[in-house]
N, C-alpha and C positions, 0 to 999 in steps of 0.2 A: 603367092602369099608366104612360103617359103621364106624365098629369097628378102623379103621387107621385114619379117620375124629377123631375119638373120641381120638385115641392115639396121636396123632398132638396137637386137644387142648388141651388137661393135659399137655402137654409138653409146652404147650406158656402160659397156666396159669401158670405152676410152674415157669418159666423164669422169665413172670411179677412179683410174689413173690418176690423170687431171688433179681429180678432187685429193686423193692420197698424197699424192705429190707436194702440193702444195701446204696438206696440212702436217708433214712430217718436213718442211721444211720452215714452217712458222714454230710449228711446237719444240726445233732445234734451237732457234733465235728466242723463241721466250722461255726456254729453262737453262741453256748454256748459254744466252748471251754471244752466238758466233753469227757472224754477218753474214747471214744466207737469205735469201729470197729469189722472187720470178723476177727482180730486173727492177721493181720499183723502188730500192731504195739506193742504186745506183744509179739513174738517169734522171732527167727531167720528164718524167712520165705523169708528172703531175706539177700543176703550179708550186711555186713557192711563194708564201707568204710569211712574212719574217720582220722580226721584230729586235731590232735592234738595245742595246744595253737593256737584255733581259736578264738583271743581277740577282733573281729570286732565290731563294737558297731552298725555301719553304713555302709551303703552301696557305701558311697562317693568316696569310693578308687577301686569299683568294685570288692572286697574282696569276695563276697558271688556270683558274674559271674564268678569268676576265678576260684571258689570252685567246683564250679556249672560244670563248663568248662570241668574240671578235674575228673568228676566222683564221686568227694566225697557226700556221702549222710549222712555222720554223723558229727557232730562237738564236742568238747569240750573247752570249755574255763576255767582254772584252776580256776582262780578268780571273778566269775559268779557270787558267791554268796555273796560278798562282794561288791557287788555293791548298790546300792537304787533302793528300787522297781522298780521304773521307770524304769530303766537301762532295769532290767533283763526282765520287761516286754517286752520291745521293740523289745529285743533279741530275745527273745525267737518268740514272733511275726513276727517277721523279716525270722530265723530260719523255722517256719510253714510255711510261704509263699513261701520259697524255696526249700520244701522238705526236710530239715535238720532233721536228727534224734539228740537230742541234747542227749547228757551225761552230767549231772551237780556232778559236784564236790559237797560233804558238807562241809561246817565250821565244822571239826571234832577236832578241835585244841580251846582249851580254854586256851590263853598263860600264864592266871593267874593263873590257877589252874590244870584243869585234860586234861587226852587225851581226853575224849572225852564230848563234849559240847549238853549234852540231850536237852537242853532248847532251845535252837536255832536250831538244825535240829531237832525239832520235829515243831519249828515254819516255818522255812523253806521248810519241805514239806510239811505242812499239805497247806499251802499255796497256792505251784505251782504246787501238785500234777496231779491238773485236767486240767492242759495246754497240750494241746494235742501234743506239738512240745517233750515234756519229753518223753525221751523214756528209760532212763537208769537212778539210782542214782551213782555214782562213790564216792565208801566212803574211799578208802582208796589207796593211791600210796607209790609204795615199801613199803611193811610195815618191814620187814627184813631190810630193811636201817636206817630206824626209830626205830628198835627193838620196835616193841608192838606186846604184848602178845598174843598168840591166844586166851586167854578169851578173852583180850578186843576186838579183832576184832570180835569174833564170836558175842560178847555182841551188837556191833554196827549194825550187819549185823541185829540180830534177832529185832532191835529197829526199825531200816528201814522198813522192813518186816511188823513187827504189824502196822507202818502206812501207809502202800501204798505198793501195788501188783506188781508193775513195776519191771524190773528186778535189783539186784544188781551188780556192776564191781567192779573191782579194777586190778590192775597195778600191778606185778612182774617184778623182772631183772632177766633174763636171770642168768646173771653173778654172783649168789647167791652162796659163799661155800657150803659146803657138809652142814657144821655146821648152816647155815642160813635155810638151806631148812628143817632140820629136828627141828629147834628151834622157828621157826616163820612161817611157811606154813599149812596152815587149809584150808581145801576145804567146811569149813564149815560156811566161810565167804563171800561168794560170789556165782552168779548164771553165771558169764559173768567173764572169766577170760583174762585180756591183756599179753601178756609174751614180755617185750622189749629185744631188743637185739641191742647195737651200739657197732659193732666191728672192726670199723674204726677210728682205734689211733693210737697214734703217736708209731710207732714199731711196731706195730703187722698187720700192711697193707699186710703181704704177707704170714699170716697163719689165715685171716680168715676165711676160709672153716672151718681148722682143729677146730677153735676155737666153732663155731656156732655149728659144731655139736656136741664138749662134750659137752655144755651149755643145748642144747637143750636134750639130753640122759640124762642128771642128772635129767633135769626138768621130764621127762617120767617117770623114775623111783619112782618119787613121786606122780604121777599121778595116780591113784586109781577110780576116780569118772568120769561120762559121760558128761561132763558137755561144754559149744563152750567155746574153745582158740580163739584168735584171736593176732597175730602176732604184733610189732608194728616194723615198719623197720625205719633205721636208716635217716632223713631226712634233717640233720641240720651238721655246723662246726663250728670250731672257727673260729675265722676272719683271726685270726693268725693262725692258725695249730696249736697254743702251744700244743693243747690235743689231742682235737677232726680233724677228717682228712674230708676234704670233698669228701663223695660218689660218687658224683655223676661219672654215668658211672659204677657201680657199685650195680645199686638197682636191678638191671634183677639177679643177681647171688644170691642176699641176699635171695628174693622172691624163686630161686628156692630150696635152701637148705630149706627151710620152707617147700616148696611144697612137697618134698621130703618125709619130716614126716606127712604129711597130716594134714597140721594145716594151712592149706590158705581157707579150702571151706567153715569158715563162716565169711572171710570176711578178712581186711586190717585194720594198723595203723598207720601211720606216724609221725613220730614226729620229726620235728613240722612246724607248718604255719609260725609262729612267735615266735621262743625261746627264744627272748630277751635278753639281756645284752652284751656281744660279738660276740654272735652268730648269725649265717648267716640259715634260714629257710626256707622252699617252695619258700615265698610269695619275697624273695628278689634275688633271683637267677633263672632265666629265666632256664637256664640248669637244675636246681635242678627241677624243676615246670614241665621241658617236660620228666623229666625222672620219676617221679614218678605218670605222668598222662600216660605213658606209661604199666607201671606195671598193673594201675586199669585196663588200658583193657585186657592186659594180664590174669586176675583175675577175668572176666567178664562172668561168664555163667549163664546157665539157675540157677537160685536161687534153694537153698535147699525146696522139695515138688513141686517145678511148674515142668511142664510138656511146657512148650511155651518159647519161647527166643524173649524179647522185645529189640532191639539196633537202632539207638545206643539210651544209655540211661544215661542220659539225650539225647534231640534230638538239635539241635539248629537251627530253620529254617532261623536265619539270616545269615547263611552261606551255604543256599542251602540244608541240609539235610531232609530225609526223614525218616518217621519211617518205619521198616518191623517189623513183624509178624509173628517169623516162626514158624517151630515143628507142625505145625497144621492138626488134622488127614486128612490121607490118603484116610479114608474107608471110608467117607462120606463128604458131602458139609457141610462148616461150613459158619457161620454167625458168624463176630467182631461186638461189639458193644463198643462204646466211651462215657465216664461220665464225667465230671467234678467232682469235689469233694463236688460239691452242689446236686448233684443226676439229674443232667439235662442232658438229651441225646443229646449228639454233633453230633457224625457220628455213622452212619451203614456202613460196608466192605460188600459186600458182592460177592456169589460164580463167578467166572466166567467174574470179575467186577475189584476190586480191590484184589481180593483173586486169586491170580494163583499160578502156577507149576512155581519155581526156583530154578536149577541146584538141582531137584529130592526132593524138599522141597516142602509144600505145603505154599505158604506168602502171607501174607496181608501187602499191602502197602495201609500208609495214608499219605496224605502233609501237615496234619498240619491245616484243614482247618474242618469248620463246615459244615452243611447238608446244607447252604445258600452262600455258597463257601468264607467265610469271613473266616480268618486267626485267630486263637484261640488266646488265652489271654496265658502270661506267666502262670506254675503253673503245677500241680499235677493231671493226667487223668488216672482216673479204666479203666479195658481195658476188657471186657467181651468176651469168644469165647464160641459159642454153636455152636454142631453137632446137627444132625440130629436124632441121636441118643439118643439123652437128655444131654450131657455129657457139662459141662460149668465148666471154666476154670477160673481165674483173676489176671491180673497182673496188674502193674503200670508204667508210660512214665511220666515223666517232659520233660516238653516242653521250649525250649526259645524263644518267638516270636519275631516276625517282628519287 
């Protein structure tokens, strides 16, 4: 009896660790703003979902609820960095408080002189590197369209690199000749590859299957290195049809020819929120908005490395939802624990309580509410699960409140 007293407290001293740890490394990131964390906002530890010409500045129009609504956890906005500090700060700010993984575009273009502009993205990141909403650099879109070299790209990617650790993207089309892919594609420019594909044009509406999967086999065939694809499906039209055809009704099929090659499990890309100038986008088409908030949950499992399934995720309690908990072992009682992002304990789940048996799952449900039964603040909650065992888990729940 001893000896199991003594194995109990190693195991809740190591928890309290654990638990300190992480909330002195959250509550560094949300009062200084410096990029610290256990590892999740440097890898692919979770999908990405992301949302292309995300040009919000404000919340005015509900833009970043709708976003929120939809599942998207990443944004990009093309012309981010051409804005005044102010701008981008506020973004990017705005972006943290919502959970947004942001990808920022660089000024890679210096229109008077060369491709590419050392001077300004080395000001540029050196910058905003330590804003914790940064989660990608995005240096380069289509480069085969723009014909640049793979020196220059590689030159660009290794400049990034030397100043900031974060990962690199960049954007490919699909629709690259044979000649494009072997004259301008370097895997040696990027850590984060997008591959677009919009195969809804005017004529070719009734052989995009055939179409998506030579696009997609060509791109295979160049593919050599291990590196996450992520997809970007086709989300936007003309107004007129001149070109572009409107999907919608049409993204469940796009998604699964993707799925098919197994290039959906690290995540989603849409394009776009707002594609401006003729174009019709998520954010202006109701139809367009529930079918591609359709797909994200389609796309929604347990994330790359976790072992636990948080949904819905985002949660929204002003429409009545609650969070579950599930995947949680079998072979022993476990304990949820609930954090804010300031490292402040909100709720305990516990066995036999909030933790039961569902249709042969072991789930924790929570409503949303703190250990004083007050209803949580919008935002970002660590979601800790320990057995009995010693065995501790961590995911993450955005919440919309009351």
């Amino acid at each position: 009896m001893l000896l199991d007293s003594r194995i109990v407290t190693n195991r809740e001293t190591m928890l309290k660790k654990i638990i300190f740890l992480t909330s002195l490394l959250m509550w560094c990131a949300f009062f200084f703003g410096k990029d610290v964390s256990l590892g999740w906002s440097s890898g692919l530890d979770e999908k990405i979902e992301l949302a292309y010409a995300f040009t919000e500045r404000t919340n005015e129009n509900k833009d970043f609820d709708l976003a929120q609504e939809a599942h998207f956890n990443a944004v990009l906005d093309y012309i981010l960095m051409w804005q005044s500090d102010e701008v981008i700060e506020d973004y990017l700010d705005l972006c943290y408080q919502y959970g947004f993984k942001v990808f920022v575009p660089l000024p890679y273009y210096d229109k008077e002189t060369d491709f590419l502009n050392r001077a300004e993205i080395e000001r540029q990141v050196n910058k905003w590197k330590s804003h914790s909403a940064i989660y990608s650099w995005y240096i380069l879109d289509e480069p085969a369209s723009h014909r640049i070299p793979k020196a220059s790209q590689e030159e660009f990617y290794n400049l990034v690199k030397s100043l900031d650790t974060k990962p690199v993207s960049i954007a490919v089309r699909g629709s690259n000749a044979e000649e494009k892919w072997q004259s301008y594609f370097t895997e040696k420019a990027f850590d984060l590859l997008f591959f677009a594909m919009y195969p809804y044009v005017k004529g070719g509406e009734k052989t995009v299957n055939l179409y998506m999967n030579l696009c997609i086999t060509r791109f295979l065939s160049h593919r050599k290195g291990d590196y996450p694809v992520i997809p970007i499906i086709q989300a936007f039209y003309d107004s007129n049809e001149s070109d572009y055809l409107n999907p919608t009704g049409h993204l469940q099929e796009m998604y699964e020819v993707f799925e098919d090659y197994d290039l959906v499990s690290n995540g989603l890309a849409f394009y776009a929120w707002r594609p401006g100038g003729n174009r019709i986008g998520i954010r202006a088409d109701t139809s367009l908005y529930n079918d591609v908030k359709e797909v994200i949950s389609l796309n929604e499992r347990t994330s790359p490395g976790d072992s636990i399934t948080i949904y819905p995720n985002p949660c929204d309690l002003q429409r009545g939802q609650g969070v579950r908990i599930s995947d949680l072992s079998l072979d022993s009682p476990v304990m949820v624990r609930i954090f804010d992002v300031a490292g402040n304990l909100v709720r305990i789940l516990e066995e036999n309580d909030e933790v039961t048996l569902e249709e042969g799952s072991k789930t924790a449900a929570w409503d949303g509410t703190n250990e004083a039964g007050e209803w949580v603040a919008r935002g970002v909650y660590l979601v800790f699960v320990t057995s009995e065992k010693g065995t501790t888990m961590v995911g993450k729940i955005a919440i919309l409140n009351k």
